[in-house]
C-alpha positions in Angstrom: -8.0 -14.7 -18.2 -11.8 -15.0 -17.0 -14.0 -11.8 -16.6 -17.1 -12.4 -14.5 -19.2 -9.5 -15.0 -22.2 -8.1 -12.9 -24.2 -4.9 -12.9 -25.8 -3.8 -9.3 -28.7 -1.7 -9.3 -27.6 -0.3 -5.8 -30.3 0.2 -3.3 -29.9 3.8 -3.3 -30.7 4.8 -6.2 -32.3 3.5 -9.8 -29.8 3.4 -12.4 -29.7 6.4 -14.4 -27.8 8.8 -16.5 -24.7 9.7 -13.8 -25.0 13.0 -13.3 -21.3 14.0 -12.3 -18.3 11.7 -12.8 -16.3 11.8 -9.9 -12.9 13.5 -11.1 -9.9 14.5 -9.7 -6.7 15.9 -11.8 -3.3 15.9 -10.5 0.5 17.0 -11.6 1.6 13.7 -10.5 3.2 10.8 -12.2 1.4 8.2 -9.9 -1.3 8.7 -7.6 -3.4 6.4 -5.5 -6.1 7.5 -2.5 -7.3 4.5 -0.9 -9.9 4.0 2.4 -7.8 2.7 4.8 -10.2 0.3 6.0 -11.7 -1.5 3.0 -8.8 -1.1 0.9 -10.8 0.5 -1.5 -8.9 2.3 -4.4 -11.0 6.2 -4.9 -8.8 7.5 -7.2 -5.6 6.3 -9.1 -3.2 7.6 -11.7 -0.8 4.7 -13.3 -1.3 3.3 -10.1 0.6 0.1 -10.9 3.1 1.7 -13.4 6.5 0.7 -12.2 8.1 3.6 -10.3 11.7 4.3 -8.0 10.6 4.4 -4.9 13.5 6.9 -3.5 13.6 6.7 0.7 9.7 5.6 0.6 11.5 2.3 0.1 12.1 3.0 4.4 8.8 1.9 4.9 9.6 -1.6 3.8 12.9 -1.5 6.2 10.4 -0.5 8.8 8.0 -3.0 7.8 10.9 -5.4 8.5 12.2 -3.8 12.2 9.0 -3.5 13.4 8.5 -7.2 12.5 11.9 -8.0 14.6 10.6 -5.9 17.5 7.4 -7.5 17.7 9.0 -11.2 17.5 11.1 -10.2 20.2 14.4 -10.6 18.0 15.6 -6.9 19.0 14.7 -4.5 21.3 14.6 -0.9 21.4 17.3 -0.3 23.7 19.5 -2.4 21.7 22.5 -1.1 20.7 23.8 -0.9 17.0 27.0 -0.2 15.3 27.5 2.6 13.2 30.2 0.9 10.7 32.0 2.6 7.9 29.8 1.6 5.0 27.1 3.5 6.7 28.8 6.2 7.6 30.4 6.6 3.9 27.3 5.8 2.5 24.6 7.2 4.2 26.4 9.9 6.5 27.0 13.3 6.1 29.8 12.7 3.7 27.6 11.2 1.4 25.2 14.7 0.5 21.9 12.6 1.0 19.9 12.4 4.2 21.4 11.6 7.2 21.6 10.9 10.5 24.6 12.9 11.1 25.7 9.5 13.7 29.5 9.4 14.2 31.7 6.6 12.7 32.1 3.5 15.0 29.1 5.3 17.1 26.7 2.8 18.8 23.3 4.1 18.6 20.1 2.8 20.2 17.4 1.5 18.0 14.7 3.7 18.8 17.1 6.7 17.8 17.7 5.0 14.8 13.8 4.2 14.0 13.1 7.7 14.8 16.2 9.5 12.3 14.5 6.5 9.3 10.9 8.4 9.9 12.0 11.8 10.8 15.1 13.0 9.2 15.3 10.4 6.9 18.5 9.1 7.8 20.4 7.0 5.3 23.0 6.0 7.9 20.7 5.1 10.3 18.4 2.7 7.8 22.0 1.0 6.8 22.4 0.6 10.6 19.2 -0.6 11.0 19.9 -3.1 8.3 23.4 -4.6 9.2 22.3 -4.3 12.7 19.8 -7.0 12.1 21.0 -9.2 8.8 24.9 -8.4 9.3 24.5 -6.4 5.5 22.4 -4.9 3.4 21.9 -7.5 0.7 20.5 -9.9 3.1 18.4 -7.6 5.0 17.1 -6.6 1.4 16.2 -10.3 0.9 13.8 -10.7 4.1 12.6 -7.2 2.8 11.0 -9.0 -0.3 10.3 -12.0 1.3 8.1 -9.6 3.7 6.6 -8.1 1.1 5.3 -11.2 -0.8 3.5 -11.3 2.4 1.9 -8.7 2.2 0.5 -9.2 -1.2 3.3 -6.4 -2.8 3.2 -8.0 -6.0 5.0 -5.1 -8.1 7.9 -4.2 -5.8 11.4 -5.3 -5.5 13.9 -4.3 -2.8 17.7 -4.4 -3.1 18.9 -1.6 -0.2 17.4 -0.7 2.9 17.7 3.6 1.7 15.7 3.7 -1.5 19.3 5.3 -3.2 18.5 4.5 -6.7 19.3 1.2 -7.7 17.7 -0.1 -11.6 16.7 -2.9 -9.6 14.7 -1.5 -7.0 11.1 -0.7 -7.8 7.6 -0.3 -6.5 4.3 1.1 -7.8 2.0 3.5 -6.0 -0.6 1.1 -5.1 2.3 -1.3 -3.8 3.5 1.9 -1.6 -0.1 2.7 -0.6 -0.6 -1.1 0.7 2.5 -0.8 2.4 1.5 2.3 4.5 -2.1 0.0 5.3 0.0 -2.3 7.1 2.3 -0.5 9.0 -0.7 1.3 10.5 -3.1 -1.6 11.1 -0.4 -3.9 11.9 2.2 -1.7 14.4 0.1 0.8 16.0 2.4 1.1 19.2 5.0 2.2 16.8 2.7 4.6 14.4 3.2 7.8 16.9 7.2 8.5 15.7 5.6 9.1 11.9 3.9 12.3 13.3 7.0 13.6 15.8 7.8 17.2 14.4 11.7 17.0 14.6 14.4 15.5 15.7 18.0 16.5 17.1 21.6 13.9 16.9 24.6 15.0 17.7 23.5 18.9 18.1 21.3 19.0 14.4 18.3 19.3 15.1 16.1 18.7 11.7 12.4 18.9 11.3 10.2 15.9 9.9 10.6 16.3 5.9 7.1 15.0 5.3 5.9 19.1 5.6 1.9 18.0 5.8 1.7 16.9 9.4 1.5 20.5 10.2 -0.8 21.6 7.9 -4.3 21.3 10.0 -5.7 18.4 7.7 -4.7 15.6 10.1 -1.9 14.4 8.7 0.0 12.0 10.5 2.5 10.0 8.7 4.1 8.4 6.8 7.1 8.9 4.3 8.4 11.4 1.7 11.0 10.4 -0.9 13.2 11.8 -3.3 16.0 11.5 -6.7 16.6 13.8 -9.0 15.4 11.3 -11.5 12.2 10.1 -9.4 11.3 13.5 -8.9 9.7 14.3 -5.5 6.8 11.6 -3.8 5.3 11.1 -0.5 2.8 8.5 0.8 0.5 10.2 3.7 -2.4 9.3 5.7 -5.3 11.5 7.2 -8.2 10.4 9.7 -9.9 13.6 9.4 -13.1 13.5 8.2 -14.4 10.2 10.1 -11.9 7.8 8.4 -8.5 7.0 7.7 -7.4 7.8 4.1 -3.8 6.3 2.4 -2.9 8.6 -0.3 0.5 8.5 -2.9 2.0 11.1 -5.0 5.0 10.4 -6.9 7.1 11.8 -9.8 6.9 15.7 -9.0 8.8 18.7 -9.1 9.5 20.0 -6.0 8.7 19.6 -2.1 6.7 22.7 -2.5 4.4 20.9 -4.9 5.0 17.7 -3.0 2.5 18.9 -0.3 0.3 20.7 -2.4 -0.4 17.8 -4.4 -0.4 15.8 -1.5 -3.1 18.3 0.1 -5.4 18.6 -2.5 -5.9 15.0 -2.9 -6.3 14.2 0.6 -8.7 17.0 1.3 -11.0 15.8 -2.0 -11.2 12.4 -0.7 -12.2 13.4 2.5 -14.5 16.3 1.5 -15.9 15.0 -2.1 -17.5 11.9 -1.5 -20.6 10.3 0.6 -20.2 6.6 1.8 -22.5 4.0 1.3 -22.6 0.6 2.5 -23.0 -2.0 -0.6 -22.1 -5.2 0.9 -22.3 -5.9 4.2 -19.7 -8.0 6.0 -19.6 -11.5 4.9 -22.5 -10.7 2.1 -21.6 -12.8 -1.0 -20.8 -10.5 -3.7 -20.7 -12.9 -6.9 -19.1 -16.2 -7.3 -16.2 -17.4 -8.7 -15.4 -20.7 -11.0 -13.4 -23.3 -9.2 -12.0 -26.3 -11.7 -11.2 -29.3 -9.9 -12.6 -28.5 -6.5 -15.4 -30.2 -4.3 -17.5 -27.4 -5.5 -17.8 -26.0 -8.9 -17.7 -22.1 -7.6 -16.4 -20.4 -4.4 -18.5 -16.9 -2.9 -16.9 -13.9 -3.0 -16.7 -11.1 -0.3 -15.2 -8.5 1.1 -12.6 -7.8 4.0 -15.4 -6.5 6.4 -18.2 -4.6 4.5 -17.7 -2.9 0.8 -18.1 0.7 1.0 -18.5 2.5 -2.1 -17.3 6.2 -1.8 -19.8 8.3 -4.6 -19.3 11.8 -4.9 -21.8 14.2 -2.7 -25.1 14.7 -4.2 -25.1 11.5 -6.3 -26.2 8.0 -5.2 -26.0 6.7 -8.9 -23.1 4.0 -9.9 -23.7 2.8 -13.3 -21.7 -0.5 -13.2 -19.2 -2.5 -11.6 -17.6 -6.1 -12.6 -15.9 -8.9 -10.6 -12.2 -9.5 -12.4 -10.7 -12.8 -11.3 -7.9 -14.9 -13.0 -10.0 -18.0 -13.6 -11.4 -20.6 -13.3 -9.8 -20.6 -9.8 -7.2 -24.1 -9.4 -7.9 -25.8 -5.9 -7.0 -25.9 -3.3 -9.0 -22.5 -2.3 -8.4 -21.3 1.3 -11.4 -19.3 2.8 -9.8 -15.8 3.3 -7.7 -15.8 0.1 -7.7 -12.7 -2.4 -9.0 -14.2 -5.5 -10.9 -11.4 -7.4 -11.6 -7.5 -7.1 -14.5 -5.5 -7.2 -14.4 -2.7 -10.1 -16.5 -0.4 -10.1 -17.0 2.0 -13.1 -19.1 5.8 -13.5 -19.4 6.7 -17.1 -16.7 4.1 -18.1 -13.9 5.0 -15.9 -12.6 3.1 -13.4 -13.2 5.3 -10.3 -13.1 2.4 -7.4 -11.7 -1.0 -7.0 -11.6 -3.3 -4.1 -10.5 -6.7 -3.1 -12.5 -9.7 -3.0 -11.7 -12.8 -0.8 -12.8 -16.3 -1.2 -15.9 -17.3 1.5 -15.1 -20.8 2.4 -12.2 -23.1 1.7 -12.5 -25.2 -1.6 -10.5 -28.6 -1.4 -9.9 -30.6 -4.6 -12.2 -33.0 -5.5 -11.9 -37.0 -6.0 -11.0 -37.9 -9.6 -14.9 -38.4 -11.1 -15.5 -34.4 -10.4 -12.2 -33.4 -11.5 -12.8 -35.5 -15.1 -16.2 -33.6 -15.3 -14.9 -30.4 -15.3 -12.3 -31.0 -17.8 -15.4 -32.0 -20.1 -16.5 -29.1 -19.1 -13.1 -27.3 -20.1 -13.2 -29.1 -23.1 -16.9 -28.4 -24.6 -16.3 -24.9 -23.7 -13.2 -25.2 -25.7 -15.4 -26.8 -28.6 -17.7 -24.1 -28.3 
């Protein structure tokens, strides 16, 4: 593993002693706030630890549906079945979240979107499933070939419900990622997260994720619970001028849920000052390419790097650019290659992606049998 390091004196300030570490403490397991736009991790608590993911594992079947709608595979007014495996398994019968649909019911898709989101609805998410894969096990396989995608690296999906399985799994920052998408990607479809309630078949049920009537903006996405995963929501906010992703995971109750949930939203949106570092397509370091036409590749961001410092400050001490290196061509310009970490007092308070700048083909045979001198006298050395 390669570590390219690099120390910024930004232009807001001189480098000095850091006055106030920006700190945050939490009852939950996992944690992750992240800017929306950027992708910028502010704060995170075993943010890549493996977790269960409980019925936040229906923002992956959603992920997948909305995918289907857009393609123009399904269509909201289709019809699907309710069959007996959802209805055993997911229905009232069951004791977990449900839909409350009838057996041998047919139920629009809409409905069915809406009872996933709203009431999380077991039976509706296996409907949802077997409505578009003909079962769950295959709808669980375009679920993980969605999410390699996406870049969810630490998750694994084997039901559409999130009912604990030992080998379904997800991390908070995987979870966090996911909600990015489904709000950049399917806006026409982000307006059922925030619906207040929803009635089937006479039971009327109000949205379990509590915080999107609070009065801090909340509005989506999913709340999830086991009794062995403990209680764990991922939420959004664009109060405060921008859009915030936050996850809490692993707590004690729904009651601390939302408080939890709360507090960290309302520090990130309250706590910090943005500054722009890098503006968009600004190189921020380079990157060693072996083999390629080019010895190195630029580095930037997704847009501009915004660094998020806490109000009163404008001091960073450091930050370092971690890549997996040297980089093996072919490199393709818009490729996630490195990160940006960024460090006050020795903690890791920030982190952000880093894409390559142009493409880097592979070179003919005389520059790829100089750089494995090079490999080699560095290996000397």
């Amino acid at each position: 593993m390669r570590l390219l390091f690099a120390l910024f004196v930004l232009v807001f300030g001189t480098v000095g002693a850091f006055a106030q570490t920006a700190t945050f403490e939490t009852a939950a397991r996992f944690a992750v706030l992240m800017d929306y736009e950027s992708g910028t991790v502010i704060f995170q608590k075993d943010a890549d630890a493996r977790l269960e993911p409980a019925s936040m594992t229906k923002l992956m079947t959603l992920a997948v549906v909305f995918n289907e709608l857009r393609a123009g595979r399904i269509k909201l007014t289709d019809q699907f079945f309710i069959s007996e495996n959802a209805w055993r398994t997911g229905g009232a019968a069951s004791g977990g979240s449900t839909m409350f649909a009838d057996l041998n019911s047919q139920i629009p898709v809409e409905d069915l979107i809406r009872s996933v989101i709203i009431q999380s609805g077991n039976d509706a998410a296996i409907a949802l499933a077997e409505g578009i894969a003909g079962n769950e096990a295959t709808f669980a396989g375009m679920m993980n070939q969605l999410a390699r995608q996406i870049g969810l690296e630490g998750s694994n999906f084997v039901n559409s419900t999130g009912l604990p399985d030992p080998d379904e799994y997800s991390t908070a920052r995987d979870l966090a990622n996911l909600g990015r998408y489904l709000i950049r990607e399917f806006p026409e479809f982000y307006h059922y997260f925030s619906e207040p309630e929803m009635e089937w078949n006479g039971i009327k049920q109000a949205n379990r994720n509590s915080l999107i009537e609070v009065g801090i903006g909340v509005d989506g996405l999913k709340t999830g619970h086991t009794e062995a995963a403990g209680y764990g929501a991922v939420i959004s906010t664009a109060q405060g001028g921008r859009r915030l992703v936050a996850v809490v995971h692993g707590l004690g109750s729904m009651r601390e849920r939302a408080e939890e949930g709360r507090k960290l939203l309302t520090w990130g949106t309250r706590a910090f000052e943005r500054f722009s570092a890098y503006k968009e397509g600004q190189v921020v370091a380079y990157a060693d390419v072996y083999g390629g036409t080019s010895s190195s590749v630029g580095l930037v961001g997704k847009g501009e790097i915004a660094l998020y410092l806490p109000r009163g400050s404008r001091e960073c001490l450091s930050a370092k650019i971690h890549y997996v290196g040297p980089l093996l061509p072919p490199v393709k310009a818009g490729e996630q290659v490195a990160e940006l970490q960024v460090f006050c007092n020795d903690d890791l308070v920030q982190s952000a992606p880093l894409f390559a700048a142009e493409d880097v083909p592979q070179g003919d045979l005389v520059r790829r049998a100089t750089d494995a001198l090079k490999q080699l006298a560095l290996g000397w050395l």
